[in-house]
N, CA, C and O atoms as a Tripos MOL2 file, in Angstrom:
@<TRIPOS>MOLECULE
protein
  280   279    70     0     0
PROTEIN
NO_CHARGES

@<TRIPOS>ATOM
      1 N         172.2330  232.2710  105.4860 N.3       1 UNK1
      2 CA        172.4510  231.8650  106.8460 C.3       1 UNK1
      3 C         172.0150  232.9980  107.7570 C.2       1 UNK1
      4 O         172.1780  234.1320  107.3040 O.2       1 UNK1
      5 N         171.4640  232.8700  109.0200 N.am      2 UNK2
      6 CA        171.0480  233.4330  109.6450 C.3       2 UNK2
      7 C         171.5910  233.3430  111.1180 C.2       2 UNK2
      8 O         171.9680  232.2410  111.5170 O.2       2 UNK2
      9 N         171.6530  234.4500  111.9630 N.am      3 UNK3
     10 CA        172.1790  234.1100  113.4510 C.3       3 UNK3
     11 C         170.8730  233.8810  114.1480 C.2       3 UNK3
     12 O         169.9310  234.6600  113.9990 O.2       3 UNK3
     13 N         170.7840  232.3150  115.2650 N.am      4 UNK4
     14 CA        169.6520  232.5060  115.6530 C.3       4 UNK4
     15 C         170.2050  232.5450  117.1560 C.2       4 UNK4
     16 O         169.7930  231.8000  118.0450 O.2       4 UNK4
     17 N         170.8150  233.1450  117.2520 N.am      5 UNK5
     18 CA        171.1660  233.3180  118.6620 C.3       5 UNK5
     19 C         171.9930  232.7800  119.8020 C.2       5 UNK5
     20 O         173.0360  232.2630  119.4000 O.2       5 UNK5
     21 N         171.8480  232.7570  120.9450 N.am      6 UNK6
     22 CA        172.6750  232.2740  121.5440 C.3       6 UNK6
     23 C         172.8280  230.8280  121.5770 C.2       6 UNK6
     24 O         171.8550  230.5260  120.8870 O.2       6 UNK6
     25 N         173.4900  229.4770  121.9670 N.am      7 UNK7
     26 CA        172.9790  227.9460  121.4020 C.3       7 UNK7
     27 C         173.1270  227.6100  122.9070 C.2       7 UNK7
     28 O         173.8440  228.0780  123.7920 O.2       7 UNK7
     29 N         172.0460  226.4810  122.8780 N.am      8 UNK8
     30 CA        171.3430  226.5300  124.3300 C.3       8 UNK8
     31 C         171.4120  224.8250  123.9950 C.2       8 UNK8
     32 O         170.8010  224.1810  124.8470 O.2       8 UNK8
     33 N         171.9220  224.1480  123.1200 N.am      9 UNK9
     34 CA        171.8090  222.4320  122.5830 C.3       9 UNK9
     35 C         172.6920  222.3030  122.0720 C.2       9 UNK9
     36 O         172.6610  222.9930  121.0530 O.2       9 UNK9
     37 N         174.2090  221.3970  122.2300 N.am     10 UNK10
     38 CA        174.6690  220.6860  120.7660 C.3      10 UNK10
     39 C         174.6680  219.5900  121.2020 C.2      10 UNK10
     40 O         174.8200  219.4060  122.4100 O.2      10 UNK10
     41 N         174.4830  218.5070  120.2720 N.am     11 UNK11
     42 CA        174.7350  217.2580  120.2480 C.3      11 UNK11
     43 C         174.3280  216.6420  121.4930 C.2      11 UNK11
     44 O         175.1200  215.9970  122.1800 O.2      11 UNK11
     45 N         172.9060  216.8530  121.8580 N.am     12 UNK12
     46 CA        172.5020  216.3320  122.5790 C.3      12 UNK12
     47 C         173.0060  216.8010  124.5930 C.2      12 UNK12
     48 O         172.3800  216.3310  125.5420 O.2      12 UNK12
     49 N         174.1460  217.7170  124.7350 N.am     13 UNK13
     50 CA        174.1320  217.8650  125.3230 C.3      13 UNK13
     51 C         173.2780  219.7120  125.6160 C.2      13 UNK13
     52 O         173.1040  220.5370  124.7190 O.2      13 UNK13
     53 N         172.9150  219.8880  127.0390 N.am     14 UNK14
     54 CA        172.4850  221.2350  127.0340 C.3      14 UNK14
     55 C         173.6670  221.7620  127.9420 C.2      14 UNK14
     56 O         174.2050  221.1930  128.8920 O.2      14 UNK14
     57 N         174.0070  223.3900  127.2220 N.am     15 UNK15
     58 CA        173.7580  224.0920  128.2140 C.3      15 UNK15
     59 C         173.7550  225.3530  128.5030 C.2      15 UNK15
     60 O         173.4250  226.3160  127.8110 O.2      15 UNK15
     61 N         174.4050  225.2540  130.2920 N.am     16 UNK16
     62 CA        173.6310  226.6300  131.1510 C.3      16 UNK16
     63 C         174.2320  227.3220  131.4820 C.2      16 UNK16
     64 O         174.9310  227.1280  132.4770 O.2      16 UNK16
     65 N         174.2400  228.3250  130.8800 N.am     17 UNK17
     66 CA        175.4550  229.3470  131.4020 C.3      17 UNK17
     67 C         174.9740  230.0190  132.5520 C.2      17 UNK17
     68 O         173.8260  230.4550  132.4630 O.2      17 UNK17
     69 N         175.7210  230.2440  133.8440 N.am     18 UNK18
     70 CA        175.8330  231.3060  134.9220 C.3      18 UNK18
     71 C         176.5800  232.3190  134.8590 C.2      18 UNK18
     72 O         177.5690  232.5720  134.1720 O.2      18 UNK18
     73 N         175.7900  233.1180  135.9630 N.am     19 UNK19
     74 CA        176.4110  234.7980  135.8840 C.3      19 UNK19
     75 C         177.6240  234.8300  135.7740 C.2      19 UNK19
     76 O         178.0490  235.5430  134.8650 O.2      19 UNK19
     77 N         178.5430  234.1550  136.5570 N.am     20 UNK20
     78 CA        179.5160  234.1510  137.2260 C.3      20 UNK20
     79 C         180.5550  233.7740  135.7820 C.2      20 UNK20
     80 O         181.7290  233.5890  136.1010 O.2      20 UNK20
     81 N         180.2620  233.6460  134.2940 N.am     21 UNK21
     82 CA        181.1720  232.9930  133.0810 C.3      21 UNK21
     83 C         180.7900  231.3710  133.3130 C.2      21 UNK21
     84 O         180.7120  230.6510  132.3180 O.2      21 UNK21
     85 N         180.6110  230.9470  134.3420 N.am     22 UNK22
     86 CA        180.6920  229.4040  134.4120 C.3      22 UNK22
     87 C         179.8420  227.8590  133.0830 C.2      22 UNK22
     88 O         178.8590  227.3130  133.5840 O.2      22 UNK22
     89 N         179.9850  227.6720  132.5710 N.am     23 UNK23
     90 CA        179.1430  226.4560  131.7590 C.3      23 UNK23
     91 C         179.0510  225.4120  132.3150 C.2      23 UNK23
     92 O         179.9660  224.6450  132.6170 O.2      23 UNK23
     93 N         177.2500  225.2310  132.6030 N.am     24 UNK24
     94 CA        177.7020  223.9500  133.1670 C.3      24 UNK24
     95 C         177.1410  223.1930  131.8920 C.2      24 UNK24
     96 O         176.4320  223.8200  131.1050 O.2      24 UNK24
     97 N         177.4920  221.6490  131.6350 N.am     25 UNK25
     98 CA        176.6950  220.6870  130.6040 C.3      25 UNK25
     99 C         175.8140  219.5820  130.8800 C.2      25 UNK25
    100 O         176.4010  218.6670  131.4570 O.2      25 UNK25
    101 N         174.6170  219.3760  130.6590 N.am     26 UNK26
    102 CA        173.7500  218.5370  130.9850 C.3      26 UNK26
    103 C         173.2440  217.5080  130.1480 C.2      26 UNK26
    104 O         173.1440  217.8170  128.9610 O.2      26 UNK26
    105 N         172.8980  216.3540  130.4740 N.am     27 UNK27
    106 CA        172.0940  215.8070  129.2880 C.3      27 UNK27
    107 C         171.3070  215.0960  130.0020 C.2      27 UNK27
    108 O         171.1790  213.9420  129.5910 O.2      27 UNK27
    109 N         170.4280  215.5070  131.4130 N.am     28 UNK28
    110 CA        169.3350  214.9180  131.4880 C.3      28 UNK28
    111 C         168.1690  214.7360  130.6290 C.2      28 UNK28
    112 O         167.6340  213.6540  130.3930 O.2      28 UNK28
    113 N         167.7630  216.0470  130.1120 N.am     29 UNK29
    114 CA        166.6990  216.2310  128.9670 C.3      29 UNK29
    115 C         166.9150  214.8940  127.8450 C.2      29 UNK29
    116 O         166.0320  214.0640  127.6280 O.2      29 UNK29
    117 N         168.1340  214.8880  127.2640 N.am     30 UNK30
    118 CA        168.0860  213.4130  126.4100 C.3      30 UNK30
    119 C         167.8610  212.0410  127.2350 C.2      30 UNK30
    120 O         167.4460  210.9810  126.7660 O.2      30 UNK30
    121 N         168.1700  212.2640  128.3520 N.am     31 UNK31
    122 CA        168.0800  210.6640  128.8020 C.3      31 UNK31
    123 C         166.5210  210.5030  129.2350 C.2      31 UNK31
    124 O         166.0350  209.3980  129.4720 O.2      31 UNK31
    125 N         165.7930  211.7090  129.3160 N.am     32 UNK32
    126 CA        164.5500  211.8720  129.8520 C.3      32 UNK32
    127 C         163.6270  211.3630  128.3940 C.2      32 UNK32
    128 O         162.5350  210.7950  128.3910 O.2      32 UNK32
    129 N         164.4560  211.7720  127.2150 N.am     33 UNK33
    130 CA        163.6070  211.7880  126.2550 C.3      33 UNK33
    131 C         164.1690  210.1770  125.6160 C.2      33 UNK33
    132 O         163.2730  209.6010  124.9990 O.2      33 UNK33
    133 N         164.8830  209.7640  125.6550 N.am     34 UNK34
    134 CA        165.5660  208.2250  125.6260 C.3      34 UNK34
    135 C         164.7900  207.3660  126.3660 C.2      34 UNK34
    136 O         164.2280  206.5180  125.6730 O.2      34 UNK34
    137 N         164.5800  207.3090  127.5180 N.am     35 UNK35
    138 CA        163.5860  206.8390  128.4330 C.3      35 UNK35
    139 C         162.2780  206.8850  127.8640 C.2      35 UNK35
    140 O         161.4530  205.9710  127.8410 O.2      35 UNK35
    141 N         162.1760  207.9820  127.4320 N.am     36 UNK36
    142 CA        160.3200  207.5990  126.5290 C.3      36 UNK36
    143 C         160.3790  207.3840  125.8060 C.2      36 UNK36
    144 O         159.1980  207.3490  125.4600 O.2      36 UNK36
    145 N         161.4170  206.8870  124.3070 N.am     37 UNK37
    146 CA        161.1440  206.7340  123.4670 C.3      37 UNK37
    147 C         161.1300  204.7950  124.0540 C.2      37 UNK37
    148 O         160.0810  204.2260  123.7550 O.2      37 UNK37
    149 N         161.7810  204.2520  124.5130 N.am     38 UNK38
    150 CA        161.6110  202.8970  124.9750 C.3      38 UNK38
    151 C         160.6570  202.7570  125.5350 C.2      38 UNK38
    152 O         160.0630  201.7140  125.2590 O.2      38 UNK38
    153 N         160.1420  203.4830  126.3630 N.am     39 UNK39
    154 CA        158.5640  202.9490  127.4960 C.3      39 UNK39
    155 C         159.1320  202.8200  129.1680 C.2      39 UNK39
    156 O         158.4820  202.1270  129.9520 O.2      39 UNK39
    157 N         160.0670  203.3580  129.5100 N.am     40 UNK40
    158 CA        160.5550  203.2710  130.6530 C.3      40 UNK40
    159 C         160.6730  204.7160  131.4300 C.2      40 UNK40
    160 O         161.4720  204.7100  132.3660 O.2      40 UNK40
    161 N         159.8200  206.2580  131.1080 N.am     41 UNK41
    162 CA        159.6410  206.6040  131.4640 C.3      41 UNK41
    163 C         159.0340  207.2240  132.5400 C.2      41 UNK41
    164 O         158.8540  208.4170  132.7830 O.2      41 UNK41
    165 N         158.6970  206.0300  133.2560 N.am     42 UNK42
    166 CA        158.1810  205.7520  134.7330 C.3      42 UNK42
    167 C         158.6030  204.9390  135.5690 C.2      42 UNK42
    168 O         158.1670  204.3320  136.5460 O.2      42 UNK42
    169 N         159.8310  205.0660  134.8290 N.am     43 UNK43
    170 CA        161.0550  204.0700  135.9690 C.3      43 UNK43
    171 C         161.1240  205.1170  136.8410 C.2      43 UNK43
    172 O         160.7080  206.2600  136.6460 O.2      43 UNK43
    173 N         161.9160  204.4820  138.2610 N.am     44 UNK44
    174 CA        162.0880  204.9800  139.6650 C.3      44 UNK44
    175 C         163.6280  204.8960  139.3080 C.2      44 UNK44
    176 O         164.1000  204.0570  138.5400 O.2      44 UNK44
    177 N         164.3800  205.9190  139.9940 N.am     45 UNK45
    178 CA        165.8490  206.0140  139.7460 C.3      45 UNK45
    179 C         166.1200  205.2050  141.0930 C.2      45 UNK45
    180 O         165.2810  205.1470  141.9920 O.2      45 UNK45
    181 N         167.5880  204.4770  141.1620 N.am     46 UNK46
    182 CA        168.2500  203.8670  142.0320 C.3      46 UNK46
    183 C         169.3020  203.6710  142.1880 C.2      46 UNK46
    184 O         169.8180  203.3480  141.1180 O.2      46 UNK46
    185 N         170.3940  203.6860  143.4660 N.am     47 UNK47
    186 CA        171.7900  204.1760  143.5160 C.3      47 UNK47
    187 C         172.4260  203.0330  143.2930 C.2      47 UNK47
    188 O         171.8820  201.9620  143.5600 O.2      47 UNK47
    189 N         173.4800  203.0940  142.8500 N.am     48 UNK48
    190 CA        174.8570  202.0710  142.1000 C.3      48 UNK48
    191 C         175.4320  201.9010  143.3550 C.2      48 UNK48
    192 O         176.0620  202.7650  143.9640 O.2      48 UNK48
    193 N         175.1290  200.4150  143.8430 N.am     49 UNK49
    194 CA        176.2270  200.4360  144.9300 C.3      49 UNK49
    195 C         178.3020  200.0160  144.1820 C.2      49 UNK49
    196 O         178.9840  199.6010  143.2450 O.2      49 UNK49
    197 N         178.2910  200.4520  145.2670 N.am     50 UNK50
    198 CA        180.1740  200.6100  144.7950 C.3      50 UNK50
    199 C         180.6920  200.2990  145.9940 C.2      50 UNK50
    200 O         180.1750  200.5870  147.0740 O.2      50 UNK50
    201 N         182.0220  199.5350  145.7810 N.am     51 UNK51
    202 CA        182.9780  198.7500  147.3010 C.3      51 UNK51
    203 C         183.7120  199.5560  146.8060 C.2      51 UNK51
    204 O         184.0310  199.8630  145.6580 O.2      51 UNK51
    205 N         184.0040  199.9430  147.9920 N.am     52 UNK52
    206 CA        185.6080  201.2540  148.3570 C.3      52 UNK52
    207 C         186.3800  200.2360  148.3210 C.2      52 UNK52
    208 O         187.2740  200.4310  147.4970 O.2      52 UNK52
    209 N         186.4690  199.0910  148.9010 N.am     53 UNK53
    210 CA        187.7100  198.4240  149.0340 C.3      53 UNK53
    211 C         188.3580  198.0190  147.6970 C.2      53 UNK53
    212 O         189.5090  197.5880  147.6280 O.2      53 UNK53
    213 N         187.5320  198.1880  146.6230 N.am     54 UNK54
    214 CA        188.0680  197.7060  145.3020 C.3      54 UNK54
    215 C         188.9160  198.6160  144.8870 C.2      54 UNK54
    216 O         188.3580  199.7020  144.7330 O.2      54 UNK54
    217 N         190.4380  198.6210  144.5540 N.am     55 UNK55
    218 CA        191.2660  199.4330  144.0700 C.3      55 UNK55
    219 C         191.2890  199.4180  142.4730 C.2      55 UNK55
    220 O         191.4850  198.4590  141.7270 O.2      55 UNK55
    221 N         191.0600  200.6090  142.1940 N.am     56 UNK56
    222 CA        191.4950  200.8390  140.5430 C.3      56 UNK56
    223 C         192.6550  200.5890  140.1430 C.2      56 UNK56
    224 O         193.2970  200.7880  141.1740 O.2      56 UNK56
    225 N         193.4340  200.2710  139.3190 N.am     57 UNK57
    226 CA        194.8370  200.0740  139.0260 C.3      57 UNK57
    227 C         194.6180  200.3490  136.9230 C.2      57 UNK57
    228 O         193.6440  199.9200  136.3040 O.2      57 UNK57
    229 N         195.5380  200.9600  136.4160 N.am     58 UNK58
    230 CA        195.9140  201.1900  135.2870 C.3      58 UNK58
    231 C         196.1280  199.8060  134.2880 C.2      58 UNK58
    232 O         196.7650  198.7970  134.5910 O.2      58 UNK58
    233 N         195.6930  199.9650  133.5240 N.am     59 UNK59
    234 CA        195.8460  198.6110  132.2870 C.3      59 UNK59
    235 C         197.3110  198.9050  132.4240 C.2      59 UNK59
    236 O         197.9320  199.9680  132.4400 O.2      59 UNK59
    237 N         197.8020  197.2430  132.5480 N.am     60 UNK60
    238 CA        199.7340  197.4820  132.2940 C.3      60 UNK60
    239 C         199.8950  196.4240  130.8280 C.2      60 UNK60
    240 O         201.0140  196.1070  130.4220 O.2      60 UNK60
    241 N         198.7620  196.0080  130.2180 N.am     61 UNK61
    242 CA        198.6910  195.2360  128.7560 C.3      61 UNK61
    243 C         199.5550  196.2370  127.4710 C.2      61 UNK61
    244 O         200.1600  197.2890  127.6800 O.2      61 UNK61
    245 N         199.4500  195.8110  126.6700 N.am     62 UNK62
    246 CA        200.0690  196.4870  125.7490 C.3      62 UNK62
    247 C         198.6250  196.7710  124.8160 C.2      62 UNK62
    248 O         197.7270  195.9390  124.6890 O.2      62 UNK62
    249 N         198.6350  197.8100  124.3530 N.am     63 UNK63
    250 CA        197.3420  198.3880  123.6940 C.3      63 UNK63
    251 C         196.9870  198.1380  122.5620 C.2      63 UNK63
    252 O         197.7200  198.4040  121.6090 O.2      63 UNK63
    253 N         195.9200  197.6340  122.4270 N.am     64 UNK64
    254 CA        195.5960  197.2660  120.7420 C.3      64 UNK64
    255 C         195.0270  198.0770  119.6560 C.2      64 UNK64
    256 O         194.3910  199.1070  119.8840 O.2      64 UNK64
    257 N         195.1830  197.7590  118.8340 N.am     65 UNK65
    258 CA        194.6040  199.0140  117.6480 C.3      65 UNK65
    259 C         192.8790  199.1880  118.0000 C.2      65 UNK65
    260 O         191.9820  198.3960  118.2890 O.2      65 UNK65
    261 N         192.9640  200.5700  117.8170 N.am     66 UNK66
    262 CA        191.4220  200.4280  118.3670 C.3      66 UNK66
    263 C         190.2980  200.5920  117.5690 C.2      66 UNK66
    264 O         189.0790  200.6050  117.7360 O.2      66 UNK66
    265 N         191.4590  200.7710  116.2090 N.am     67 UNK67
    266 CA        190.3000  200.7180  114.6980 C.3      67 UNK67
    267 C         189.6600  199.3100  114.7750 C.2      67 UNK67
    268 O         188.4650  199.0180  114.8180 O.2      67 UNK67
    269 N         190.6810  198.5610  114.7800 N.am     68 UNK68
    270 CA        190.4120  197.0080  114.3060 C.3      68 UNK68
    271 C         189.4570  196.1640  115.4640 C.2      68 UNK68
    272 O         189.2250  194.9860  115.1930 O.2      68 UNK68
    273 N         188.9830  196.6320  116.5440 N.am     69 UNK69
    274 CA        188.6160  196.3280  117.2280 C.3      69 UNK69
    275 C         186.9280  197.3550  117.8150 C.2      69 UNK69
    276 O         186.1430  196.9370  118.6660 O.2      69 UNK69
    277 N         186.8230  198.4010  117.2180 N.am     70 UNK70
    278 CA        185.7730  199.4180  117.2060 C.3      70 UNK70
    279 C         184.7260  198.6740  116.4630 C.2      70 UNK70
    280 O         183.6390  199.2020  116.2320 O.2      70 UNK70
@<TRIPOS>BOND
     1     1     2 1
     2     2     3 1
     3     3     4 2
     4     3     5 am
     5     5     6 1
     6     6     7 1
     7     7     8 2
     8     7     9 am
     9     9    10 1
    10    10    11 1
    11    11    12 2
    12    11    13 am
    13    13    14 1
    14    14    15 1
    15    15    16 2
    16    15    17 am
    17    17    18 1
    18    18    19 1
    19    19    20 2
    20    19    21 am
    21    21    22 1
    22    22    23 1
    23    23    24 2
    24    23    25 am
    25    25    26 1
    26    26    27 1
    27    27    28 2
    28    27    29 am
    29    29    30 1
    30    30    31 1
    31    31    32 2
    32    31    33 am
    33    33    34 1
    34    34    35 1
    35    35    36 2
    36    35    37 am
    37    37    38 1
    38    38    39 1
    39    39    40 2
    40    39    41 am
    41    41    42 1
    42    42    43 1
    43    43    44 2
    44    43    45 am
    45    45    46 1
    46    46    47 1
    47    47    48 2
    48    47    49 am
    49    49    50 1
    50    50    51 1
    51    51    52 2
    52    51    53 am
    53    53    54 1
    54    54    55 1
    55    55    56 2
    56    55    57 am
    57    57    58 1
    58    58    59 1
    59    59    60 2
    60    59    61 am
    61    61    62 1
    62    62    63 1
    63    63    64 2
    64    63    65 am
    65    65    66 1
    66    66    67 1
    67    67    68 2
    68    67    69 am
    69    69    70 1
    70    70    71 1
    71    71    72 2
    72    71    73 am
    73    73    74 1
    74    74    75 1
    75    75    76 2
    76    75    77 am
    77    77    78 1
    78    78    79 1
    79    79    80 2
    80    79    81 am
    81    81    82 1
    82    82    83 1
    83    83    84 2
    84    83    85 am
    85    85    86 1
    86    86    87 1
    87    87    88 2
    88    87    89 am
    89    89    90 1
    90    90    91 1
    91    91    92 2
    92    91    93 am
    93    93    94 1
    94    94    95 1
    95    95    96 2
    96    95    97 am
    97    97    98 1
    98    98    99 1
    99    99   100 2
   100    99   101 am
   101   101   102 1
   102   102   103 1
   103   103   104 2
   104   103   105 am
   105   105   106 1
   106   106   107 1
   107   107   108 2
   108   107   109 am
   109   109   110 1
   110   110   111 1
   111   111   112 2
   112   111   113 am
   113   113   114 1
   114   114   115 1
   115   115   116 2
   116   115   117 am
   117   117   118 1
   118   118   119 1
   119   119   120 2
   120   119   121 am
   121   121   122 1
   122   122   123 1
   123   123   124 2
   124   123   125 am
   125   125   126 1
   126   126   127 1
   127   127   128 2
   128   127   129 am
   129   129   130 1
   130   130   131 1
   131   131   132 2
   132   131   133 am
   133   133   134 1
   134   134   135 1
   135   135   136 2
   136   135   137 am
   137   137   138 1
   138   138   139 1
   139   139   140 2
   140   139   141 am
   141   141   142 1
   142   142   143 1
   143   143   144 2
   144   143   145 am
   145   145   146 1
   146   146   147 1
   147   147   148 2
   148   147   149 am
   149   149   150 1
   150   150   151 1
   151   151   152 2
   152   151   153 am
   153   153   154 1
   154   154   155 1
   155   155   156 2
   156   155   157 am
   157   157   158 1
   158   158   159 1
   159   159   160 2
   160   159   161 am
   161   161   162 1
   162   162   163 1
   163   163   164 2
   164   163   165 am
   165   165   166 1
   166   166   167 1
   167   167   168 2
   168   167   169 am
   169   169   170 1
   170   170   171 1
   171   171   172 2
   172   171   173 am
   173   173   174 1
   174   174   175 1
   175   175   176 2
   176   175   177 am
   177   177   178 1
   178   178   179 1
   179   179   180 2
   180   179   181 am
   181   181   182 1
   182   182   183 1
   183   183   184 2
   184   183   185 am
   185   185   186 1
   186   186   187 1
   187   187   188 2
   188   187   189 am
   189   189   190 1
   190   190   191 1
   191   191   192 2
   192   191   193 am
   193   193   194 1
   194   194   195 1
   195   195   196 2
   196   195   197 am
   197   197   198 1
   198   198   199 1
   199   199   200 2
   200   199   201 am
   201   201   202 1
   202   202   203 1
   203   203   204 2
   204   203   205 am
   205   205   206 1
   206   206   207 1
   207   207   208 2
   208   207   209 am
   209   209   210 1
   210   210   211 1
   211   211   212 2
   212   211   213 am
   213   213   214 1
   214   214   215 1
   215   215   216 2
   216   215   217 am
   217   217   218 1
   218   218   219 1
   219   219   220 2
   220   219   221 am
   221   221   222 1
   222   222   223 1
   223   223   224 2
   224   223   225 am
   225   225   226 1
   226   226   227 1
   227   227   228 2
   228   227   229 am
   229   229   230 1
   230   230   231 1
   231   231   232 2
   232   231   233 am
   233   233   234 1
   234   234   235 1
   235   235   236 2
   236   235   237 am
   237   237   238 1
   238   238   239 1
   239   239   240 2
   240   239   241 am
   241   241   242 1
   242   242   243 1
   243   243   244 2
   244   243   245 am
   245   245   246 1
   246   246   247 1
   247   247   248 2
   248   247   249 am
   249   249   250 1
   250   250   251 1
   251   251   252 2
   252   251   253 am
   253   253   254 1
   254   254   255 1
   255   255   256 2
   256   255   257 am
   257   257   258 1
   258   258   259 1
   259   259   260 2
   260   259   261 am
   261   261   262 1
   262   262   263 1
   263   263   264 2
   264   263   265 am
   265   265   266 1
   266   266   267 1
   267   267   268 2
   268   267   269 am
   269   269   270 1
   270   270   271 1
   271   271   272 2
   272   271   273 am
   273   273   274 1
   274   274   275 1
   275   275   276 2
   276   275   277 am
   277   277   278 1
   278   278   279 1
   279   279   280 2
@<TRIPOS>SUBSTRUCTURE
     1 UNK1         2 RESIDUE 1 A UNK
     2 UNK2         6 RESIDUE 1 A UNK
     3 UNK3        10 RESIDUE 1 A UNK
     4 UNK4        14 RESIDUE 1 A UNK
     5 UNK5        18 RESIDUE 1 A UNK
     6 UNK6        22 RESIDUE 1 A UNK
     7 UNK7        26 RESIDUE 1 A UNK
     8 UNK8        30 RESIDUE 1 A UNK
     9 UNK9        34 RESIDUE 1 A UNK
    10 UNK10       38 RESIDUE 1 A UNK
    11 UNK11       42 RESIDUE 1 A UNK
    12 UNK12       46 RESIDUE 1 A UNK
    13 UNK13       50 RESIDUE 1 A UNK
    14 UNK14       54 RESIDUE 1 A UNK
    15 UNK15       58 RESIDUE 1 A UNK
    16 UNK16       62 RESIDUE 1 A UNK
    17 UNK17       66 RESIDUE 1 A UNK
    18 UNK18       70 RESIDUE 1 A UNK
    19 UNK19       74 RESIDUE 1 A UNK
    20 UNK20       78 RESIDUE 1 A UNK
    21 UNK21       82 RESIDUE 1 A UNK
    22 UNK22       86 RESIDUE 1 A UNK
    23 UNK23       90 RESIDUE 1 A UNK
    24 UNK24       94 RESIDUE 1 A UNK
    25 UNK25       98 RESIDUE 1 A UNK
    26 UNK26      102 RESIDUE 1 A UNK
    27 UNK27      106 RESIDUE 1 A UNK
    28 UNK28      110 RESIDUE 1 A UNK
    29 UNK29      114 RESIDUE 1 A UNK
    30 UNK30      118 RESIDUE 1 A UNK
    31 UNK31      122 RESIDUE 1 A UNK
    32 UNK32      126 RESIDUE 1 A UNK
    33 UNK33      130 RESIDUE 1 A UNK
    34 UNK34      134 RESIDUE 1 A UNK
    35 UNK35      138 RESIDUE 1 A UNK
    36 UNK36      142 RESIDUE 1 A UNK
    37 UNK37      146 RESIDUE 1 A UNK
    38 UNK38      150 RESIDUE 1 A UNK
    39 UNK39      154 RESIDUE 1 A UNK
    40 UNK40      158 RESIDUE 1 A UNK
    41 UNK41      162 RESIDUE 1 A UNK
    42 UNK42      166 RESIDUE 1 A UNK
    43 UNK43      170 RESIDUE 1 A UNK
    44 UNK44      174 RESIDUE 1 A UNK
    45 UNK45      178 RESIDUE 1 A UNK
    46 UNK46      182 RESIDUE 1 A UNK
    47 UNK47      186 RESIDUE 1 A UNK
    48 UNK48      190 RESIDUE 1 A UNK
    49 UNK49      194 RESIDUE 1 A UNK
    50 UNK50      198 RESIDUE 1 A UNK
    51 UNK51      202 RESIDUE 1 A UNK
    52 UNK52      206 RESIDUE 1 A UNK
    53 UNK53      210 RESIDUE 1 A UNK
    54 UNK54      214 RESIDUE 1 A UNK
    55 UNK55      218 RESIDUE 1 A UNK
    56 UNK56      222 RESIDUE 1 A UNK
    57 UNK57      226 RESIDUE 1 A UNK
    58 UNK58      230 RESIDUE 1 A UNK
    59 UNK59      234 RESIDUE 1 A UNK
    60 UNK60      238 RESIDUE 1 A UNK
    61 UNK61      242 RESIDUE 1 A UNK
    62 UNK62      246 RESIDUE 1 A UNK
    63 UNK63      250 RESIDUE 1 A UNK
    64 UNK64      254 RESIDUE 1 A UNK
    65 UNK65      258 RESIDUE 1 A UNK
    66 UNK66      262 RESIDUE 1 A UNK
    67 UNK67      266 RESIDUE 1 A UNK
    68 UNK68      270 RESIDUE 1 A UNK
    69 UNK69      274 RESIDUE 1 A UNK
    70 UNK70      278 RESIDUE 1 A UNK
C-alpha cells in the first residue's frame, strides 16, 4: 500500500478544501459527467419554480419498515 496523497474524490463526491479549515463538497463534475454519458450534455440549465404558499408539514403516518419496501 502506498500513500498517494491528499484525496481530492470519494464516492463521487469532490472536495475543496479552503484556507480558512473549511470543506466544501461538490458533485457537479459527476453530474457533468452523467449528463454525457446519456447525450444531454448540451442541455441548458433551468430554475424549479416553487409556491411559498405551500406549507411543509411532517408525516404524522405511522412508519413502515423500510427494508420491506426498499
Amino acid at each position: 500500500m502506498k500513500d498517494l496523497g491528499e484525496v481530492d474524490v470519494i464516492l463521487n463526491i469532490k472536495l475543496l478544501r479552503e484556507g480558512n479549515g473549511r470543506i466544501t463538497l461538490l458533485q457537479s463534475h459527476y453530474v457533468k459527467k452523467v449528463l454525457s454519458r446519456f447525450g444531454f450534455s448540451d442541455c441548458k440549465p433551468i430554475s424549479t419554480p416553487y409556491d411559498f404558499s405551500v406549507l411543509l408539514r411532517k408525516k404524522k403516518r405511522i412508519a413502515r419498515d423500510q427494508l420491506r419496501f426498499s
